[in-house]
C-alpha positions in Angstrom: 134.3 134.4 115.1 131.3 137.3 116.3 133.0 139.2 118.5 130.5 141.1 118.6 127.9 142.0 121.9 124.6 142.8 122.8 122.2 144.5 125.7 119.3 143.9 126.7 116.5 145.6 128.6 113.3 144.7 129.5 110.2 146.5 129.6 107.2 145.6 132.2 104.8 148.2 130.0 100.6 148.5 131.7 99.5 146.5 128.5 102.5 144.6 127.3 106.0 142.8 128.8 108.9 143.2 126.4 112.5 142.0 125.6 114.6 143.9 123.4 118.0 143.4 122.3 120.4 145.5 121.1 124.0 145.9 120.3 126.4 148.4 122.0 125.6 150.9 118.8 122.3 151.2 120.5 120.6 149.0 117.0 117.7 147.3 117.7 118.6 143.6 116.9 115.3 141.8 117.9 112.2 142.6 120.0 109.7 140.0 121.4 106.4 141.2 123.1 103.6 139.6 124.6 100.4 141.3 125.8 99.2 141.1 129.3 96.7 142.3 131.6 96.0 143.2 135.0 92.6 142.0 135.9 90.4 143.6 139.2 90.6 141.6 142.0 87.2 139.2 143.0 85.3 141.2 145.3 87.3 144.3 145.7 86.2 147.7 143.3 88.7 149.3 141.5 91.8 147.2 141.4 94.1 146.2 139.3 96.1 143.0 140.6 99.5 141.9 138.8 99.4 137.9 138.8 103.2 138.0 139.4 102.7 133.9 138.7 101.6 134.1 135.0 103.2 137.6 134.4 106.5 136.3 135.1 106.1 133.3 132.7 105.7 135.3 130.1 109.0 137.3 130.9 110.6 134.5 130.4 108.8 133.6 127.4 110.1 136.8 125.9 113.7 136.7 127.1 113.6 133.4 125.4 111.8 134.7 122.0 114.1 137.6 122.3 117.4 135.5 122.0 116.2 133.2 119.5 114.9 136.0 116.7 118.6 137.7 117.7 120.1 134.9 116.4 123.0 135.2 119.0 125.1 133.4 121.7 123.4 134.3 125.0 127.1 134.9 126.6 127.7 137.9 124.2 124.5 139.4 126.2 126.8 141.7 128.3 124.6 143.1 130.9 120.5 143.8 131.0 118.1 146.0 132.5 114.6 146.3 133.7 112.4 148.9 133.3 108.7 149.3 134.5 105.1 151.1 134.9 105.8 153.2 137.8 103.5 153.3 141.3 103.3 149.3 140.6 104.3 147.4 143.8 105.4 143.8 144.8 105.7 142.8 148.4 107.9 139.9 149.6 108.2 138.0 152.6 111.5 137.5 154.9 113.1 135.0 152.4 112.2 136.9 149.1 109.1 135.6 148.3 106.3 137.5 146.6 103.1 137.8 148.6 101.1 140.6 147.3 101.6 143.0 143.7 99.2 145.8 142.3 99.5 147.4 138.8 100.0 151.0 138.6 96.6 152.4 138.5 95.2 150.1 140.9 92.6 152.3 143.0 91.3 149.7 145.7 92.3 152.2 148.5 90.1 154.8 148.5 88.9 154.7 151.4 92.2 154.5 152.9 93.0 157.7 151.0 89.7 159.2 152.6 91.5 158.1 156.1 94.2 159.7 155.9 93.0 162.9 154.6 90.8 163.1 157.1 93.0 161.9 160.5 96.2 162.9 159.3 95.3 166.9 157.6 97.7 168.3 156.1 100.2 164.8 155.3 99.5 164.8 152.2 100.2 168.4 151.5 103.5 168.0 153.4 104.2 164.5 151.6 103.5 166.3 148.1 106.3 169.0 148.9 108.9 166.1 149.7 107.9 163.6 147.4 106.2 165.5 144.4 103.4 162.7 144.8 99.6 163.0 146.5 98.2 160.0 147.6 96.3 158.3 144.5 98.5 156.2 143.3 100.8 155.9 146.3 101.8 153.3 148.0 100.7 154.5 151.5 97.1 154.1 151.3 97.7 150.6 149.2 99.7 149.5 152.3 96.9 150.1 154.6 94.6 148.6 152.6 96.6 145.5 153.0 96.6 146.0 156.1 93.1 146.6 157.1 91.8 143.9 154.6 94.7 140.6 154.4 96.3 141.1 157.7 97.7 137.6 157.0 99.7 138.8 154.3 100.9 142.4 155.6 102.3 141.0 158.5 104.3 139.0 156.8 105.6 141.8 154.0 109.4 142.4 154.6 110.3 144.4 151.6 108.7 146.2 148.7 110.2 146.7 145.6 109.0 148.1 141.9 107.9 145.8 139.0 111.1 146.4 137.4 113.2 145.9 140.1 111.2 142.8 140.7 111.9 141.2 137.0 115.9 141.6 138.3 115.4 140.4 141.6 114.2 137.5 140.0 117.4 137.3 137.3 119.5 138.1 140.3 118.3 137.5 143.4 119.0 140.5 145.0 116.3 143.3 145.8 117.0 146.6 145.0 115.3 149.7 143.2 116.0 153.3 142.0 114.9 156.4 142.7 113.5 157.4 139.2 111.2 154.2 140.0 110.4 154.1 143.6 110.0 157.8 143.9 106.2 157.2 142.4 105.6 155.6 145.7 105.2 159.1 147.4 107.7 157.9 150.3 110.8 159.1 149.2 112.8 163.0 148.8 113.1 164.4 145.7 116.2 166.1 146.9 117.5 163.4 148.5 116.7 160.8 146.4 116.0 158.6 148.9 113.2 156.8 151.0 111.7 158.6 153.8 110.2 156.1 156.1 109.0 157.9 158.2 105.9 158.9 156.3 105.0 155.0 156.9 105.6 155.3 160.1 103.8 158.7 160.9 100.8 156.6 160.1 101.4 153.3 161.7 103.1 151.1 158.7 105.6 149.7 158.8 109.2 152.1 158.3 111.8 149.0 158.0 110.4 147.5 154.4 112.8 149.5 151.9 114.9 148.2 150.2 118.5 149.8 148.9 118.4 152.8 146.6 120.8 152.8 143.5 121.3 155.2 140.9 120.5 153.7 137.4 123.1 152.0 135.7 124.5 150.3 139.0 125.2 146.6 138.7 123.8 144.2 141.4 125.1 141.0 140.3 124.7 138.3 137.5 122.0 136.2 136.2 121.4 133.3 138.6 121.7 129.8 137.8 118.0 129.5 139.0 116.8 131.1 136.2 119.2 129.9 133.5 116.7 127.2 131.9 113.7 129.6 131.9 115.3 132.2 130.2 117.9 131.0 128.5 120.2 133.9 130.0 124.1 133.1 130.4 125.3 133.2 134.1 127.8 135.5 132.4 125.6 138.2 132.0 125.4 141.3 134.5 122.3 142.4 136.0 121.6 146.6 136.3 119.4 148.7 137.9 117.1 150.4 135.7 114.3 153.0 136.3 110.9 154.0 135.7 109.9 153.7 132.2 109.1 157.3 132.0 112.7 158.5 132.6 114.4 155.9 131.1 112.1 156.6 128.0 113.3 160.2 128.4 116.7 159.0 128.7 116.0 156.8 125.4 115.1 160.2 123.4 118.1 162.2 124.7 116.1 164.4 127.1 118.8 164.4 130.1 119.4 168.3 130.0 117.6 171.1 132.3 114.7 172.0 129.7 114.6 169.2 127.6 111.1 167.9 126.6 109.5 164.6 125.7 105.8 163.5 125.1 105.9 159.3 125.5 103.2 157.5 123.6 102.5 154.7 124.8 99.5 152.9 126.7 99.5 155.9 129.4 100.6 159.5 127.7 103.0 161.5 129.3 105.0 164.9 128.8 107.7 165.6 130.7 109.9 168.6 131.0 113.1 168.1 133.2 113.7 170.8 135.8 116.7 171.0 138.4 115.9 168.7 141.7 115.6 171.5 143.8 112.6 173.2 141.7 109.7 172.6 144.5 106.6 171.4 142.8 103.6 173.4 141.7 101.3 174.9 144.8 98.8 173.8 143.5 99.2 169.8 143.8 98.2 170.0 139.5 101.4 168.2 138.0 103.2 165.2 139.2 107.4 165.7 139.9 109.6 162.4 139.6 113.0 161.9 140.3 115.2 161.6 136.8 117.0 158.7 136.1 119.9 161.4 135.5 121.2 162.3 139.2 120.8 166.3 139.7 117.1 166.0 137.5 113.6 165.6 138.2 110.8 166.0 136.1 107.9 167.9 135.8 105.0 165.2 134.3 102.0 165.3 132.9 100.1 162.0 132.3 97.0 161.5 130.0 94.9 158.3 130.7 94.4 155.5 128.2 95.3 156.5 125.2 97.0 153.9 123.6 94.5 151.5 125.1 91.8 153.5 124.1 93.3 153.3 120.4 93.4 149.4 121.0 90.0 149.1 122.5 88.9 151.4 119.1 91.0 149.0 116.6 89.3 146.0 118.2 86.0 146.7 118.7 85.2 148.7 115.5 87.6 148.5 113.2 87.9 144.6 111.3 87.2 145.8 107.9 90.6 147.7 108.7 92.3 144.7 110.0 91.6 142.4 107.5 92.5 144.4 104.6 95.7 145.8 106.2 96.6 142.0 106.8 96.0 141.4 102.6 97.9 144.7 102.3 100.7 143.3 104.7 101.1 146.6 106.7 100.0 147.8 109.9 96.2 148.6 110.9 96.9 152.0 112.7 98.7 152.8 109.4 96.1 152.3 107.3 93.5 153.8 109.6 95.7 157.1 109.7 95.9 156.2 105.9 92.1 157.2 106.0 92.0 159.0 108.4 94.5 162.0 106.8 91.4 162.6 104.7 89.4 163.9 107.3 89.8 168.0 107.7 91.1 169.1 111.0 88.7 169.1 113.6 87.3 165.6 112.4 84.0 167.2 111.9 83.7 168.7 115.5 83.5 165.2 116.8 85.1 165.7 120.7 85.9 162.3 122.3 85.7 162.5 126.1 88.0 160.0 127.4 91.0 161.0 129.9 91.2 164.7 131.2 94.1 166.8 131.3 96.1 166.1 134.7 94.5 167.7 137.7 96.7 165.3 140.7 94.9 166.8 143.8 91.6 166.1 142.2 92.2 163.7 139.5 88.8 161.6 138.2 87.9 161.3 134.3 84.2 161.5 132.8 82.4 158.4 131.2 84.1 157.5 128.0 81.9 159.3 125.5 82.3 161.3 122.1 80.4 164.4 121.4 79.0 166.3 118.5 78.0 163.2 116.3 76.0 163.6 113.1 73.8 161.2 111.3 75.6 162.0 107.9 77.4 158.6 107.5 80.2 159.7 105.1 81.1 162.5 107.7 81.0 160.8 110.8 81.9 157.2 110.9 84.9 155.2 112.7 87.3 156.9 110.0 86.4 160.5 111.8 86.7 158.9 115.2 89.5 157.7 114.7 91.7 160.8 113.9 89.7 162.6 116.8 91.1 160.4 118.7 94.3 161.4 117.7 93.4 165.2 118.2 92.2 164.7 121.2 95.6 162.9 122.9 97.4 165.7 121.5 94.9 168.2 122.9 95.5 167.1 126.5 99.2 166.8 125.6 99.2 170.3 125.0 97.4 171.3 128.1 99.8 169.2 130.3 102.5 170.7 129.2 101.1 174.7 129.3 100.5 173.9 133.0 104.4 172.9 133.1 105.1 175.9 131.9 104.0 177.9 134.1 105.2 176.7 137.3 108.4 176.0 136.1 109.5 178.6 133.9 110.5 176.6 131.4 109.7 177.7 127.5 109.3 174.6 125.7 110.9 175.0 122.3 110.2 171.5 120.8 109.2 167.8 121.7 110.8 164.8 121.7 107.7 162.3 120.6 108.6 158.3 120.9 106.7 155.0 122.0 104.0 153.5 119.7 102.0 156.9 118.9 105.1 158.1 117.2 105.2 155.5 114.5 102.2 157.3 112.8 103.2 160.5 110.5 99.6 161.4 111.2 100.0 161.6 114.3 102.8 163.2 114.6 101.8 165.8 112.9 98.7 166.4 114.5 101.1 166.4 117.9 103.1 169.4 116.0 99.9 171.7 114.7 98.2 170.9 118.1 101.3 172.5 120.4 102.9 174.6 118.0 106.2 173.4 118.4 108.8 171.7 116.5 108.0 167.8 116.7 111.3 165.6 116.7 111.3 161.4 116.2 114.2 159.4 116.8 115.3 156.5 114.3 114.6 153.8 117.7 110.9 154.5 118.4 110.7 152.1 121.3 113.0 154.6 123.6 112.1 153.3 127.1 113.8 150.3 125.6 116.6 152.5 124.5 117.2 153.5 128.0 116.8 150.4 129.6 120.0 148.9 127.0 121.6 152.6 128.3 121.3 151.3 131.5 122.6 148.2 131.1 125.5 149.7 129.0 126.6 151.3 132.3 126.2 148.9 134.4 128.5 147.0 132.5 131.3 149.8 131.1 130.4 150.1 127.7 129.2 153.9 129.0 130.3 156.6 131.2 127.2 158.1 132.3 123.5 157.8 130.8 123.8 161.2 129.6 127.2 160.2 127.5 125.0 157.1 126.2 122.4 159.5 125.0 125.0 161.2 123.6 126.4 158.7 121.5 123.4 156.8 120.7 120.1 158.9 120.0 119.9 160.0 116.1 117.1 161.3 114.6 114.6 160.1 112.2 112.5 162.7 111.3 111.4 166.4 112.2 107.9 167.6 111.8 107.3 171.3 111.5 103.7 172.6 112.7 101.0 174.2 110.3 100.4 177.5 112.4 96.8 177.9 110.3 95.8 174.2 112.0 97.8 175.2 115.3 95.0 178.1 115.4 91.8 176.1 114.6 93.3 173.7 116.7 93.2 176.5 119.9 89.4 176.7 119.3 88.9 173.3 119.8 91.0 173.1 122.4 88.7 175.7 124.2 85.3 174.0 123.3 86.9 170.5 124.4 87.5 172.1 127.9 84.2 173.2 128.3 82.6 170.1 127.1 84.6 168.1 129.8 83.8 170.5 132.2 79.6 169.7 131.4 80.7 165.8 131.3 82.5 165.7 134.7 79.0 167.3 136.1 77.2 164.3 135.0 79.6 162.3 136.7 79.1 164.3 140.0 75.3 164.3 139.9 75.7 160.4 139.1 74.3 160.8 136.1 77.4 158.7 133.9 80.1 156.6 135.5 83.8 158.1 135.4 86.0 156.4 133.4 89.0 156.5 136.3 89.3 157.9 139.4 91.4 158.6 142.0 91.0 156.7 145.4 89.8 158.9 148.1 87.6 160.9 145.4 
């Protein structure tokens, strides 16, 4: 008889929906993933819809795929969790229905951004203080776009909710969301960890749409018999709050301690430092401040643009020679790019890819996707070279993320915690090591926002005490990689010249000479 039982967690990632299951060892029994994306809207610049429809067929698709790879009884599933992009919203009507959802960089409100600069000077400012958010990826401005543009539709909205906390509304049926998560929305207290309406209200939107804050780990119910058939979930399992795939990826990598550090991976970069709630963010408006999923944390964060889908969009479009003989070879493409690509001197050749810039929140656009300093000499620069600058250059804006950290916190970063996709590749972990000069540490379970969704769910259900005692108990170690302080100091240089280069690139975009890649609403 297996008496044996299992967790699961789901992850709503900007380019993929997973289902992972482990067992209460915090193993990694089976993973399925599909790829999705979030397509701009007909007619309306800059936005990113979430076709909550399709998307959540494919959840299920995964829970399903999940369970059968596993191998298991679905009523030895002892509790999931959900975890999500953050600044993603879903809107429902009185009876729970979805009406309206956005992805998280969905930048259709600009000139609701402009608006409110403009007739309400000086919210943002006081929002930022509260919230640690400005208004570009808010939900404030997204709301009044609704408003101004599908009045239809807003006036029907009775509660908002995260795209996690959407995947267990639908398991559970109830509508709930934590503060790690909804705090991305910009209307909530970092110190209180909890909404603060009356920002909506201050500018005429509606303050009675929020739903119930719970800490992570807080069990809301079980699966529903509604959803049994598409999902092949067991009525028996619990249902548990989870958070904002940032912190529960920080959570995943054992970085739930004052000071601790991570840089996550993934489609979206981003290095966090955790810093007591209390620490008031920067004056400056530069770095983003989250709540924790760990109760007395927040987190400083940093976020670099793209870079796993930049990687992807690389592999794809220039790379098939790679993919078919890494499929004869039966390993991974991005393994046998960095295979090649290890053979390439530091620096790649000068070649400086201009793709996301390092975080700058009260001003935040990107130049035109672009690489600089390109020769004609074909063995020097090729897709080889651009691929490991690519790799540089993620770990260059890594590193300038987290010096800004520094220095409004006080904190002296000692070493990184580096999980998610990125730190599957020794090459690139390596080059994340020379390029900071720190210590670089991988856990054995890469997939850590995964990790801290099962936490979570462990919880929710008893098998833990506390997220922090799940860390504890569950986060080993894989590997360590030391930095090369002879690359750390070339790599400085180029650190230098890439700053000045972007500098000259985000000019072009301001005399509209090139197109940003990204940018802000309101900019």
């Amino acid at each position: 008889m297996n008496t044996k039982k299992y967790l699961m967690a789901i992850d709503a990632g900007t380019g993929s929906i997973r289902a992972v299951i482990f067992d209460t060892k915090g193993n990694q029994i089976s993973v399925a993933q599909k790829e999705w994306t979030h397509l701009e809207e007909e007619g309306v610049a800059n936005s990113m819809s979430f076709d909550f429809e399709k998307n959540w067929g494919l959840v299920c698709a995964c829970i399903r795929e999940s369970i059968e790879l596993a191998g298991i009884d679905t009523d030895d599933i002892l509790a999931l969790s959900a975890t999500s992009m953050r600044e993603g919203i879903i809107l429902y009507d009185a009876q729970g229905k979805e009406l309206w959802a956005v992805a998280n960089v969905d930048a259709r409100a600009s000139d609701e951004v402009k608006y409110l600069k403009e007739y309400f000077e000086g919210l943002e400012e006081k929002c930022y203080v509260e919230s640690g958010q400005t208004f570009a990826l808010g939900a404030l401005p997204r709301l009044l776009w609704l408003k101004n543009n599908k009045p239809e539709i807003y006036e029907r909205v009775a509660t908002i909710s995260m795209i996690g906390d959407w995947i267990l509304a639908k398991l559970s049926e109830i509508i709930a969301t934590d503060p790690s998560n909804a705090g991305t929305t910009g209307i909530f207290s970092l110190n209180k960890r909890d909404w603060v309406s009356r920002m909506a209200h201050e500018v005429g939107l509606k303050d009675d749409i929020f739903p119930q804050v719970l800490e992570v780990g807080t069990p809301t119910g079980k699966v529903g018999e509604s959803v049994v058939s598409e999902t092949g979930l067991s009525m028996k399992t619990v249902v548990v709050i989870g958070g904002g795939d940032v912190q529960l990826g920080s959570a995943g990598l054992g970085v739930v301690k004052t000071g601790d550090v991570a840089v996550l991976g993934g489609s979206f970069w981003q290095q966090v430092v955790n810093i007591p709630k209390e620490t008031p963010p920067p004056e400056d408006r530069n770095i983003r401040v989250n709540p924790h999923v760990i109760p007395n944390l927040s987190q400083a964060e940093g976020i670099t643009f793209f870079s796993g889908l930049v990687m992807r969009w690389f592999r794809d479009a220039f790379c098939a020679l790679e993919k078919r003989e890494a499929d004869k070879r039966e390993i991974d493409v991005y393994s046998l790019l960095e295979e090649k690509a290890s053979e390439v001197p530091v620096g790649s050749y000068g070649i400086l890819p201009i793709f996301s810039d390092s975080m700058k929140y009260s001003k935040w656009y990107h130049a035109a996707p672009s690489f600089l300093n390109l020769g004609l000499d074909s063995e020097k620069y090729n897709h080889i070279s651009m691929f490991r600058s690519l790799e540089e250059n993620a770990a260059i804006v890594s590193s300038i993320n987290l010096e800004n950290i520094e220095k409004f916190s006080g904190i002296k970063i000692e070493e990184i915690v580096f999980a998610g996709g990125a730190s599957k590749g020794a090459l690139w972990s390596q080059i994340l090591a020379d390029v900071t000069g720190k210590k670089v540490k991988i856990p054995k379970v890469t997939e850590a926002t995964a990790l801290g969704g099962a936490m979570a769910a462990g919880v929710g259900c008893g098998i833990y005490k506390s997220i922090e005692s799940a860390a504890k108990e569950l986060v080993v170690w894989e590997k360590e990689y030391m930095p090369s302080m002879a690359n750390h100091k070339k790599y400085q240089e180029i650190k230098k010249q890439w700053q000045e280069a972007y500098k000259v690139q985000l000019e072009l975009v301001d005399r509209g000479v090139t197109s940003s890649m990204w940018s802000a609403p309101g900019i």
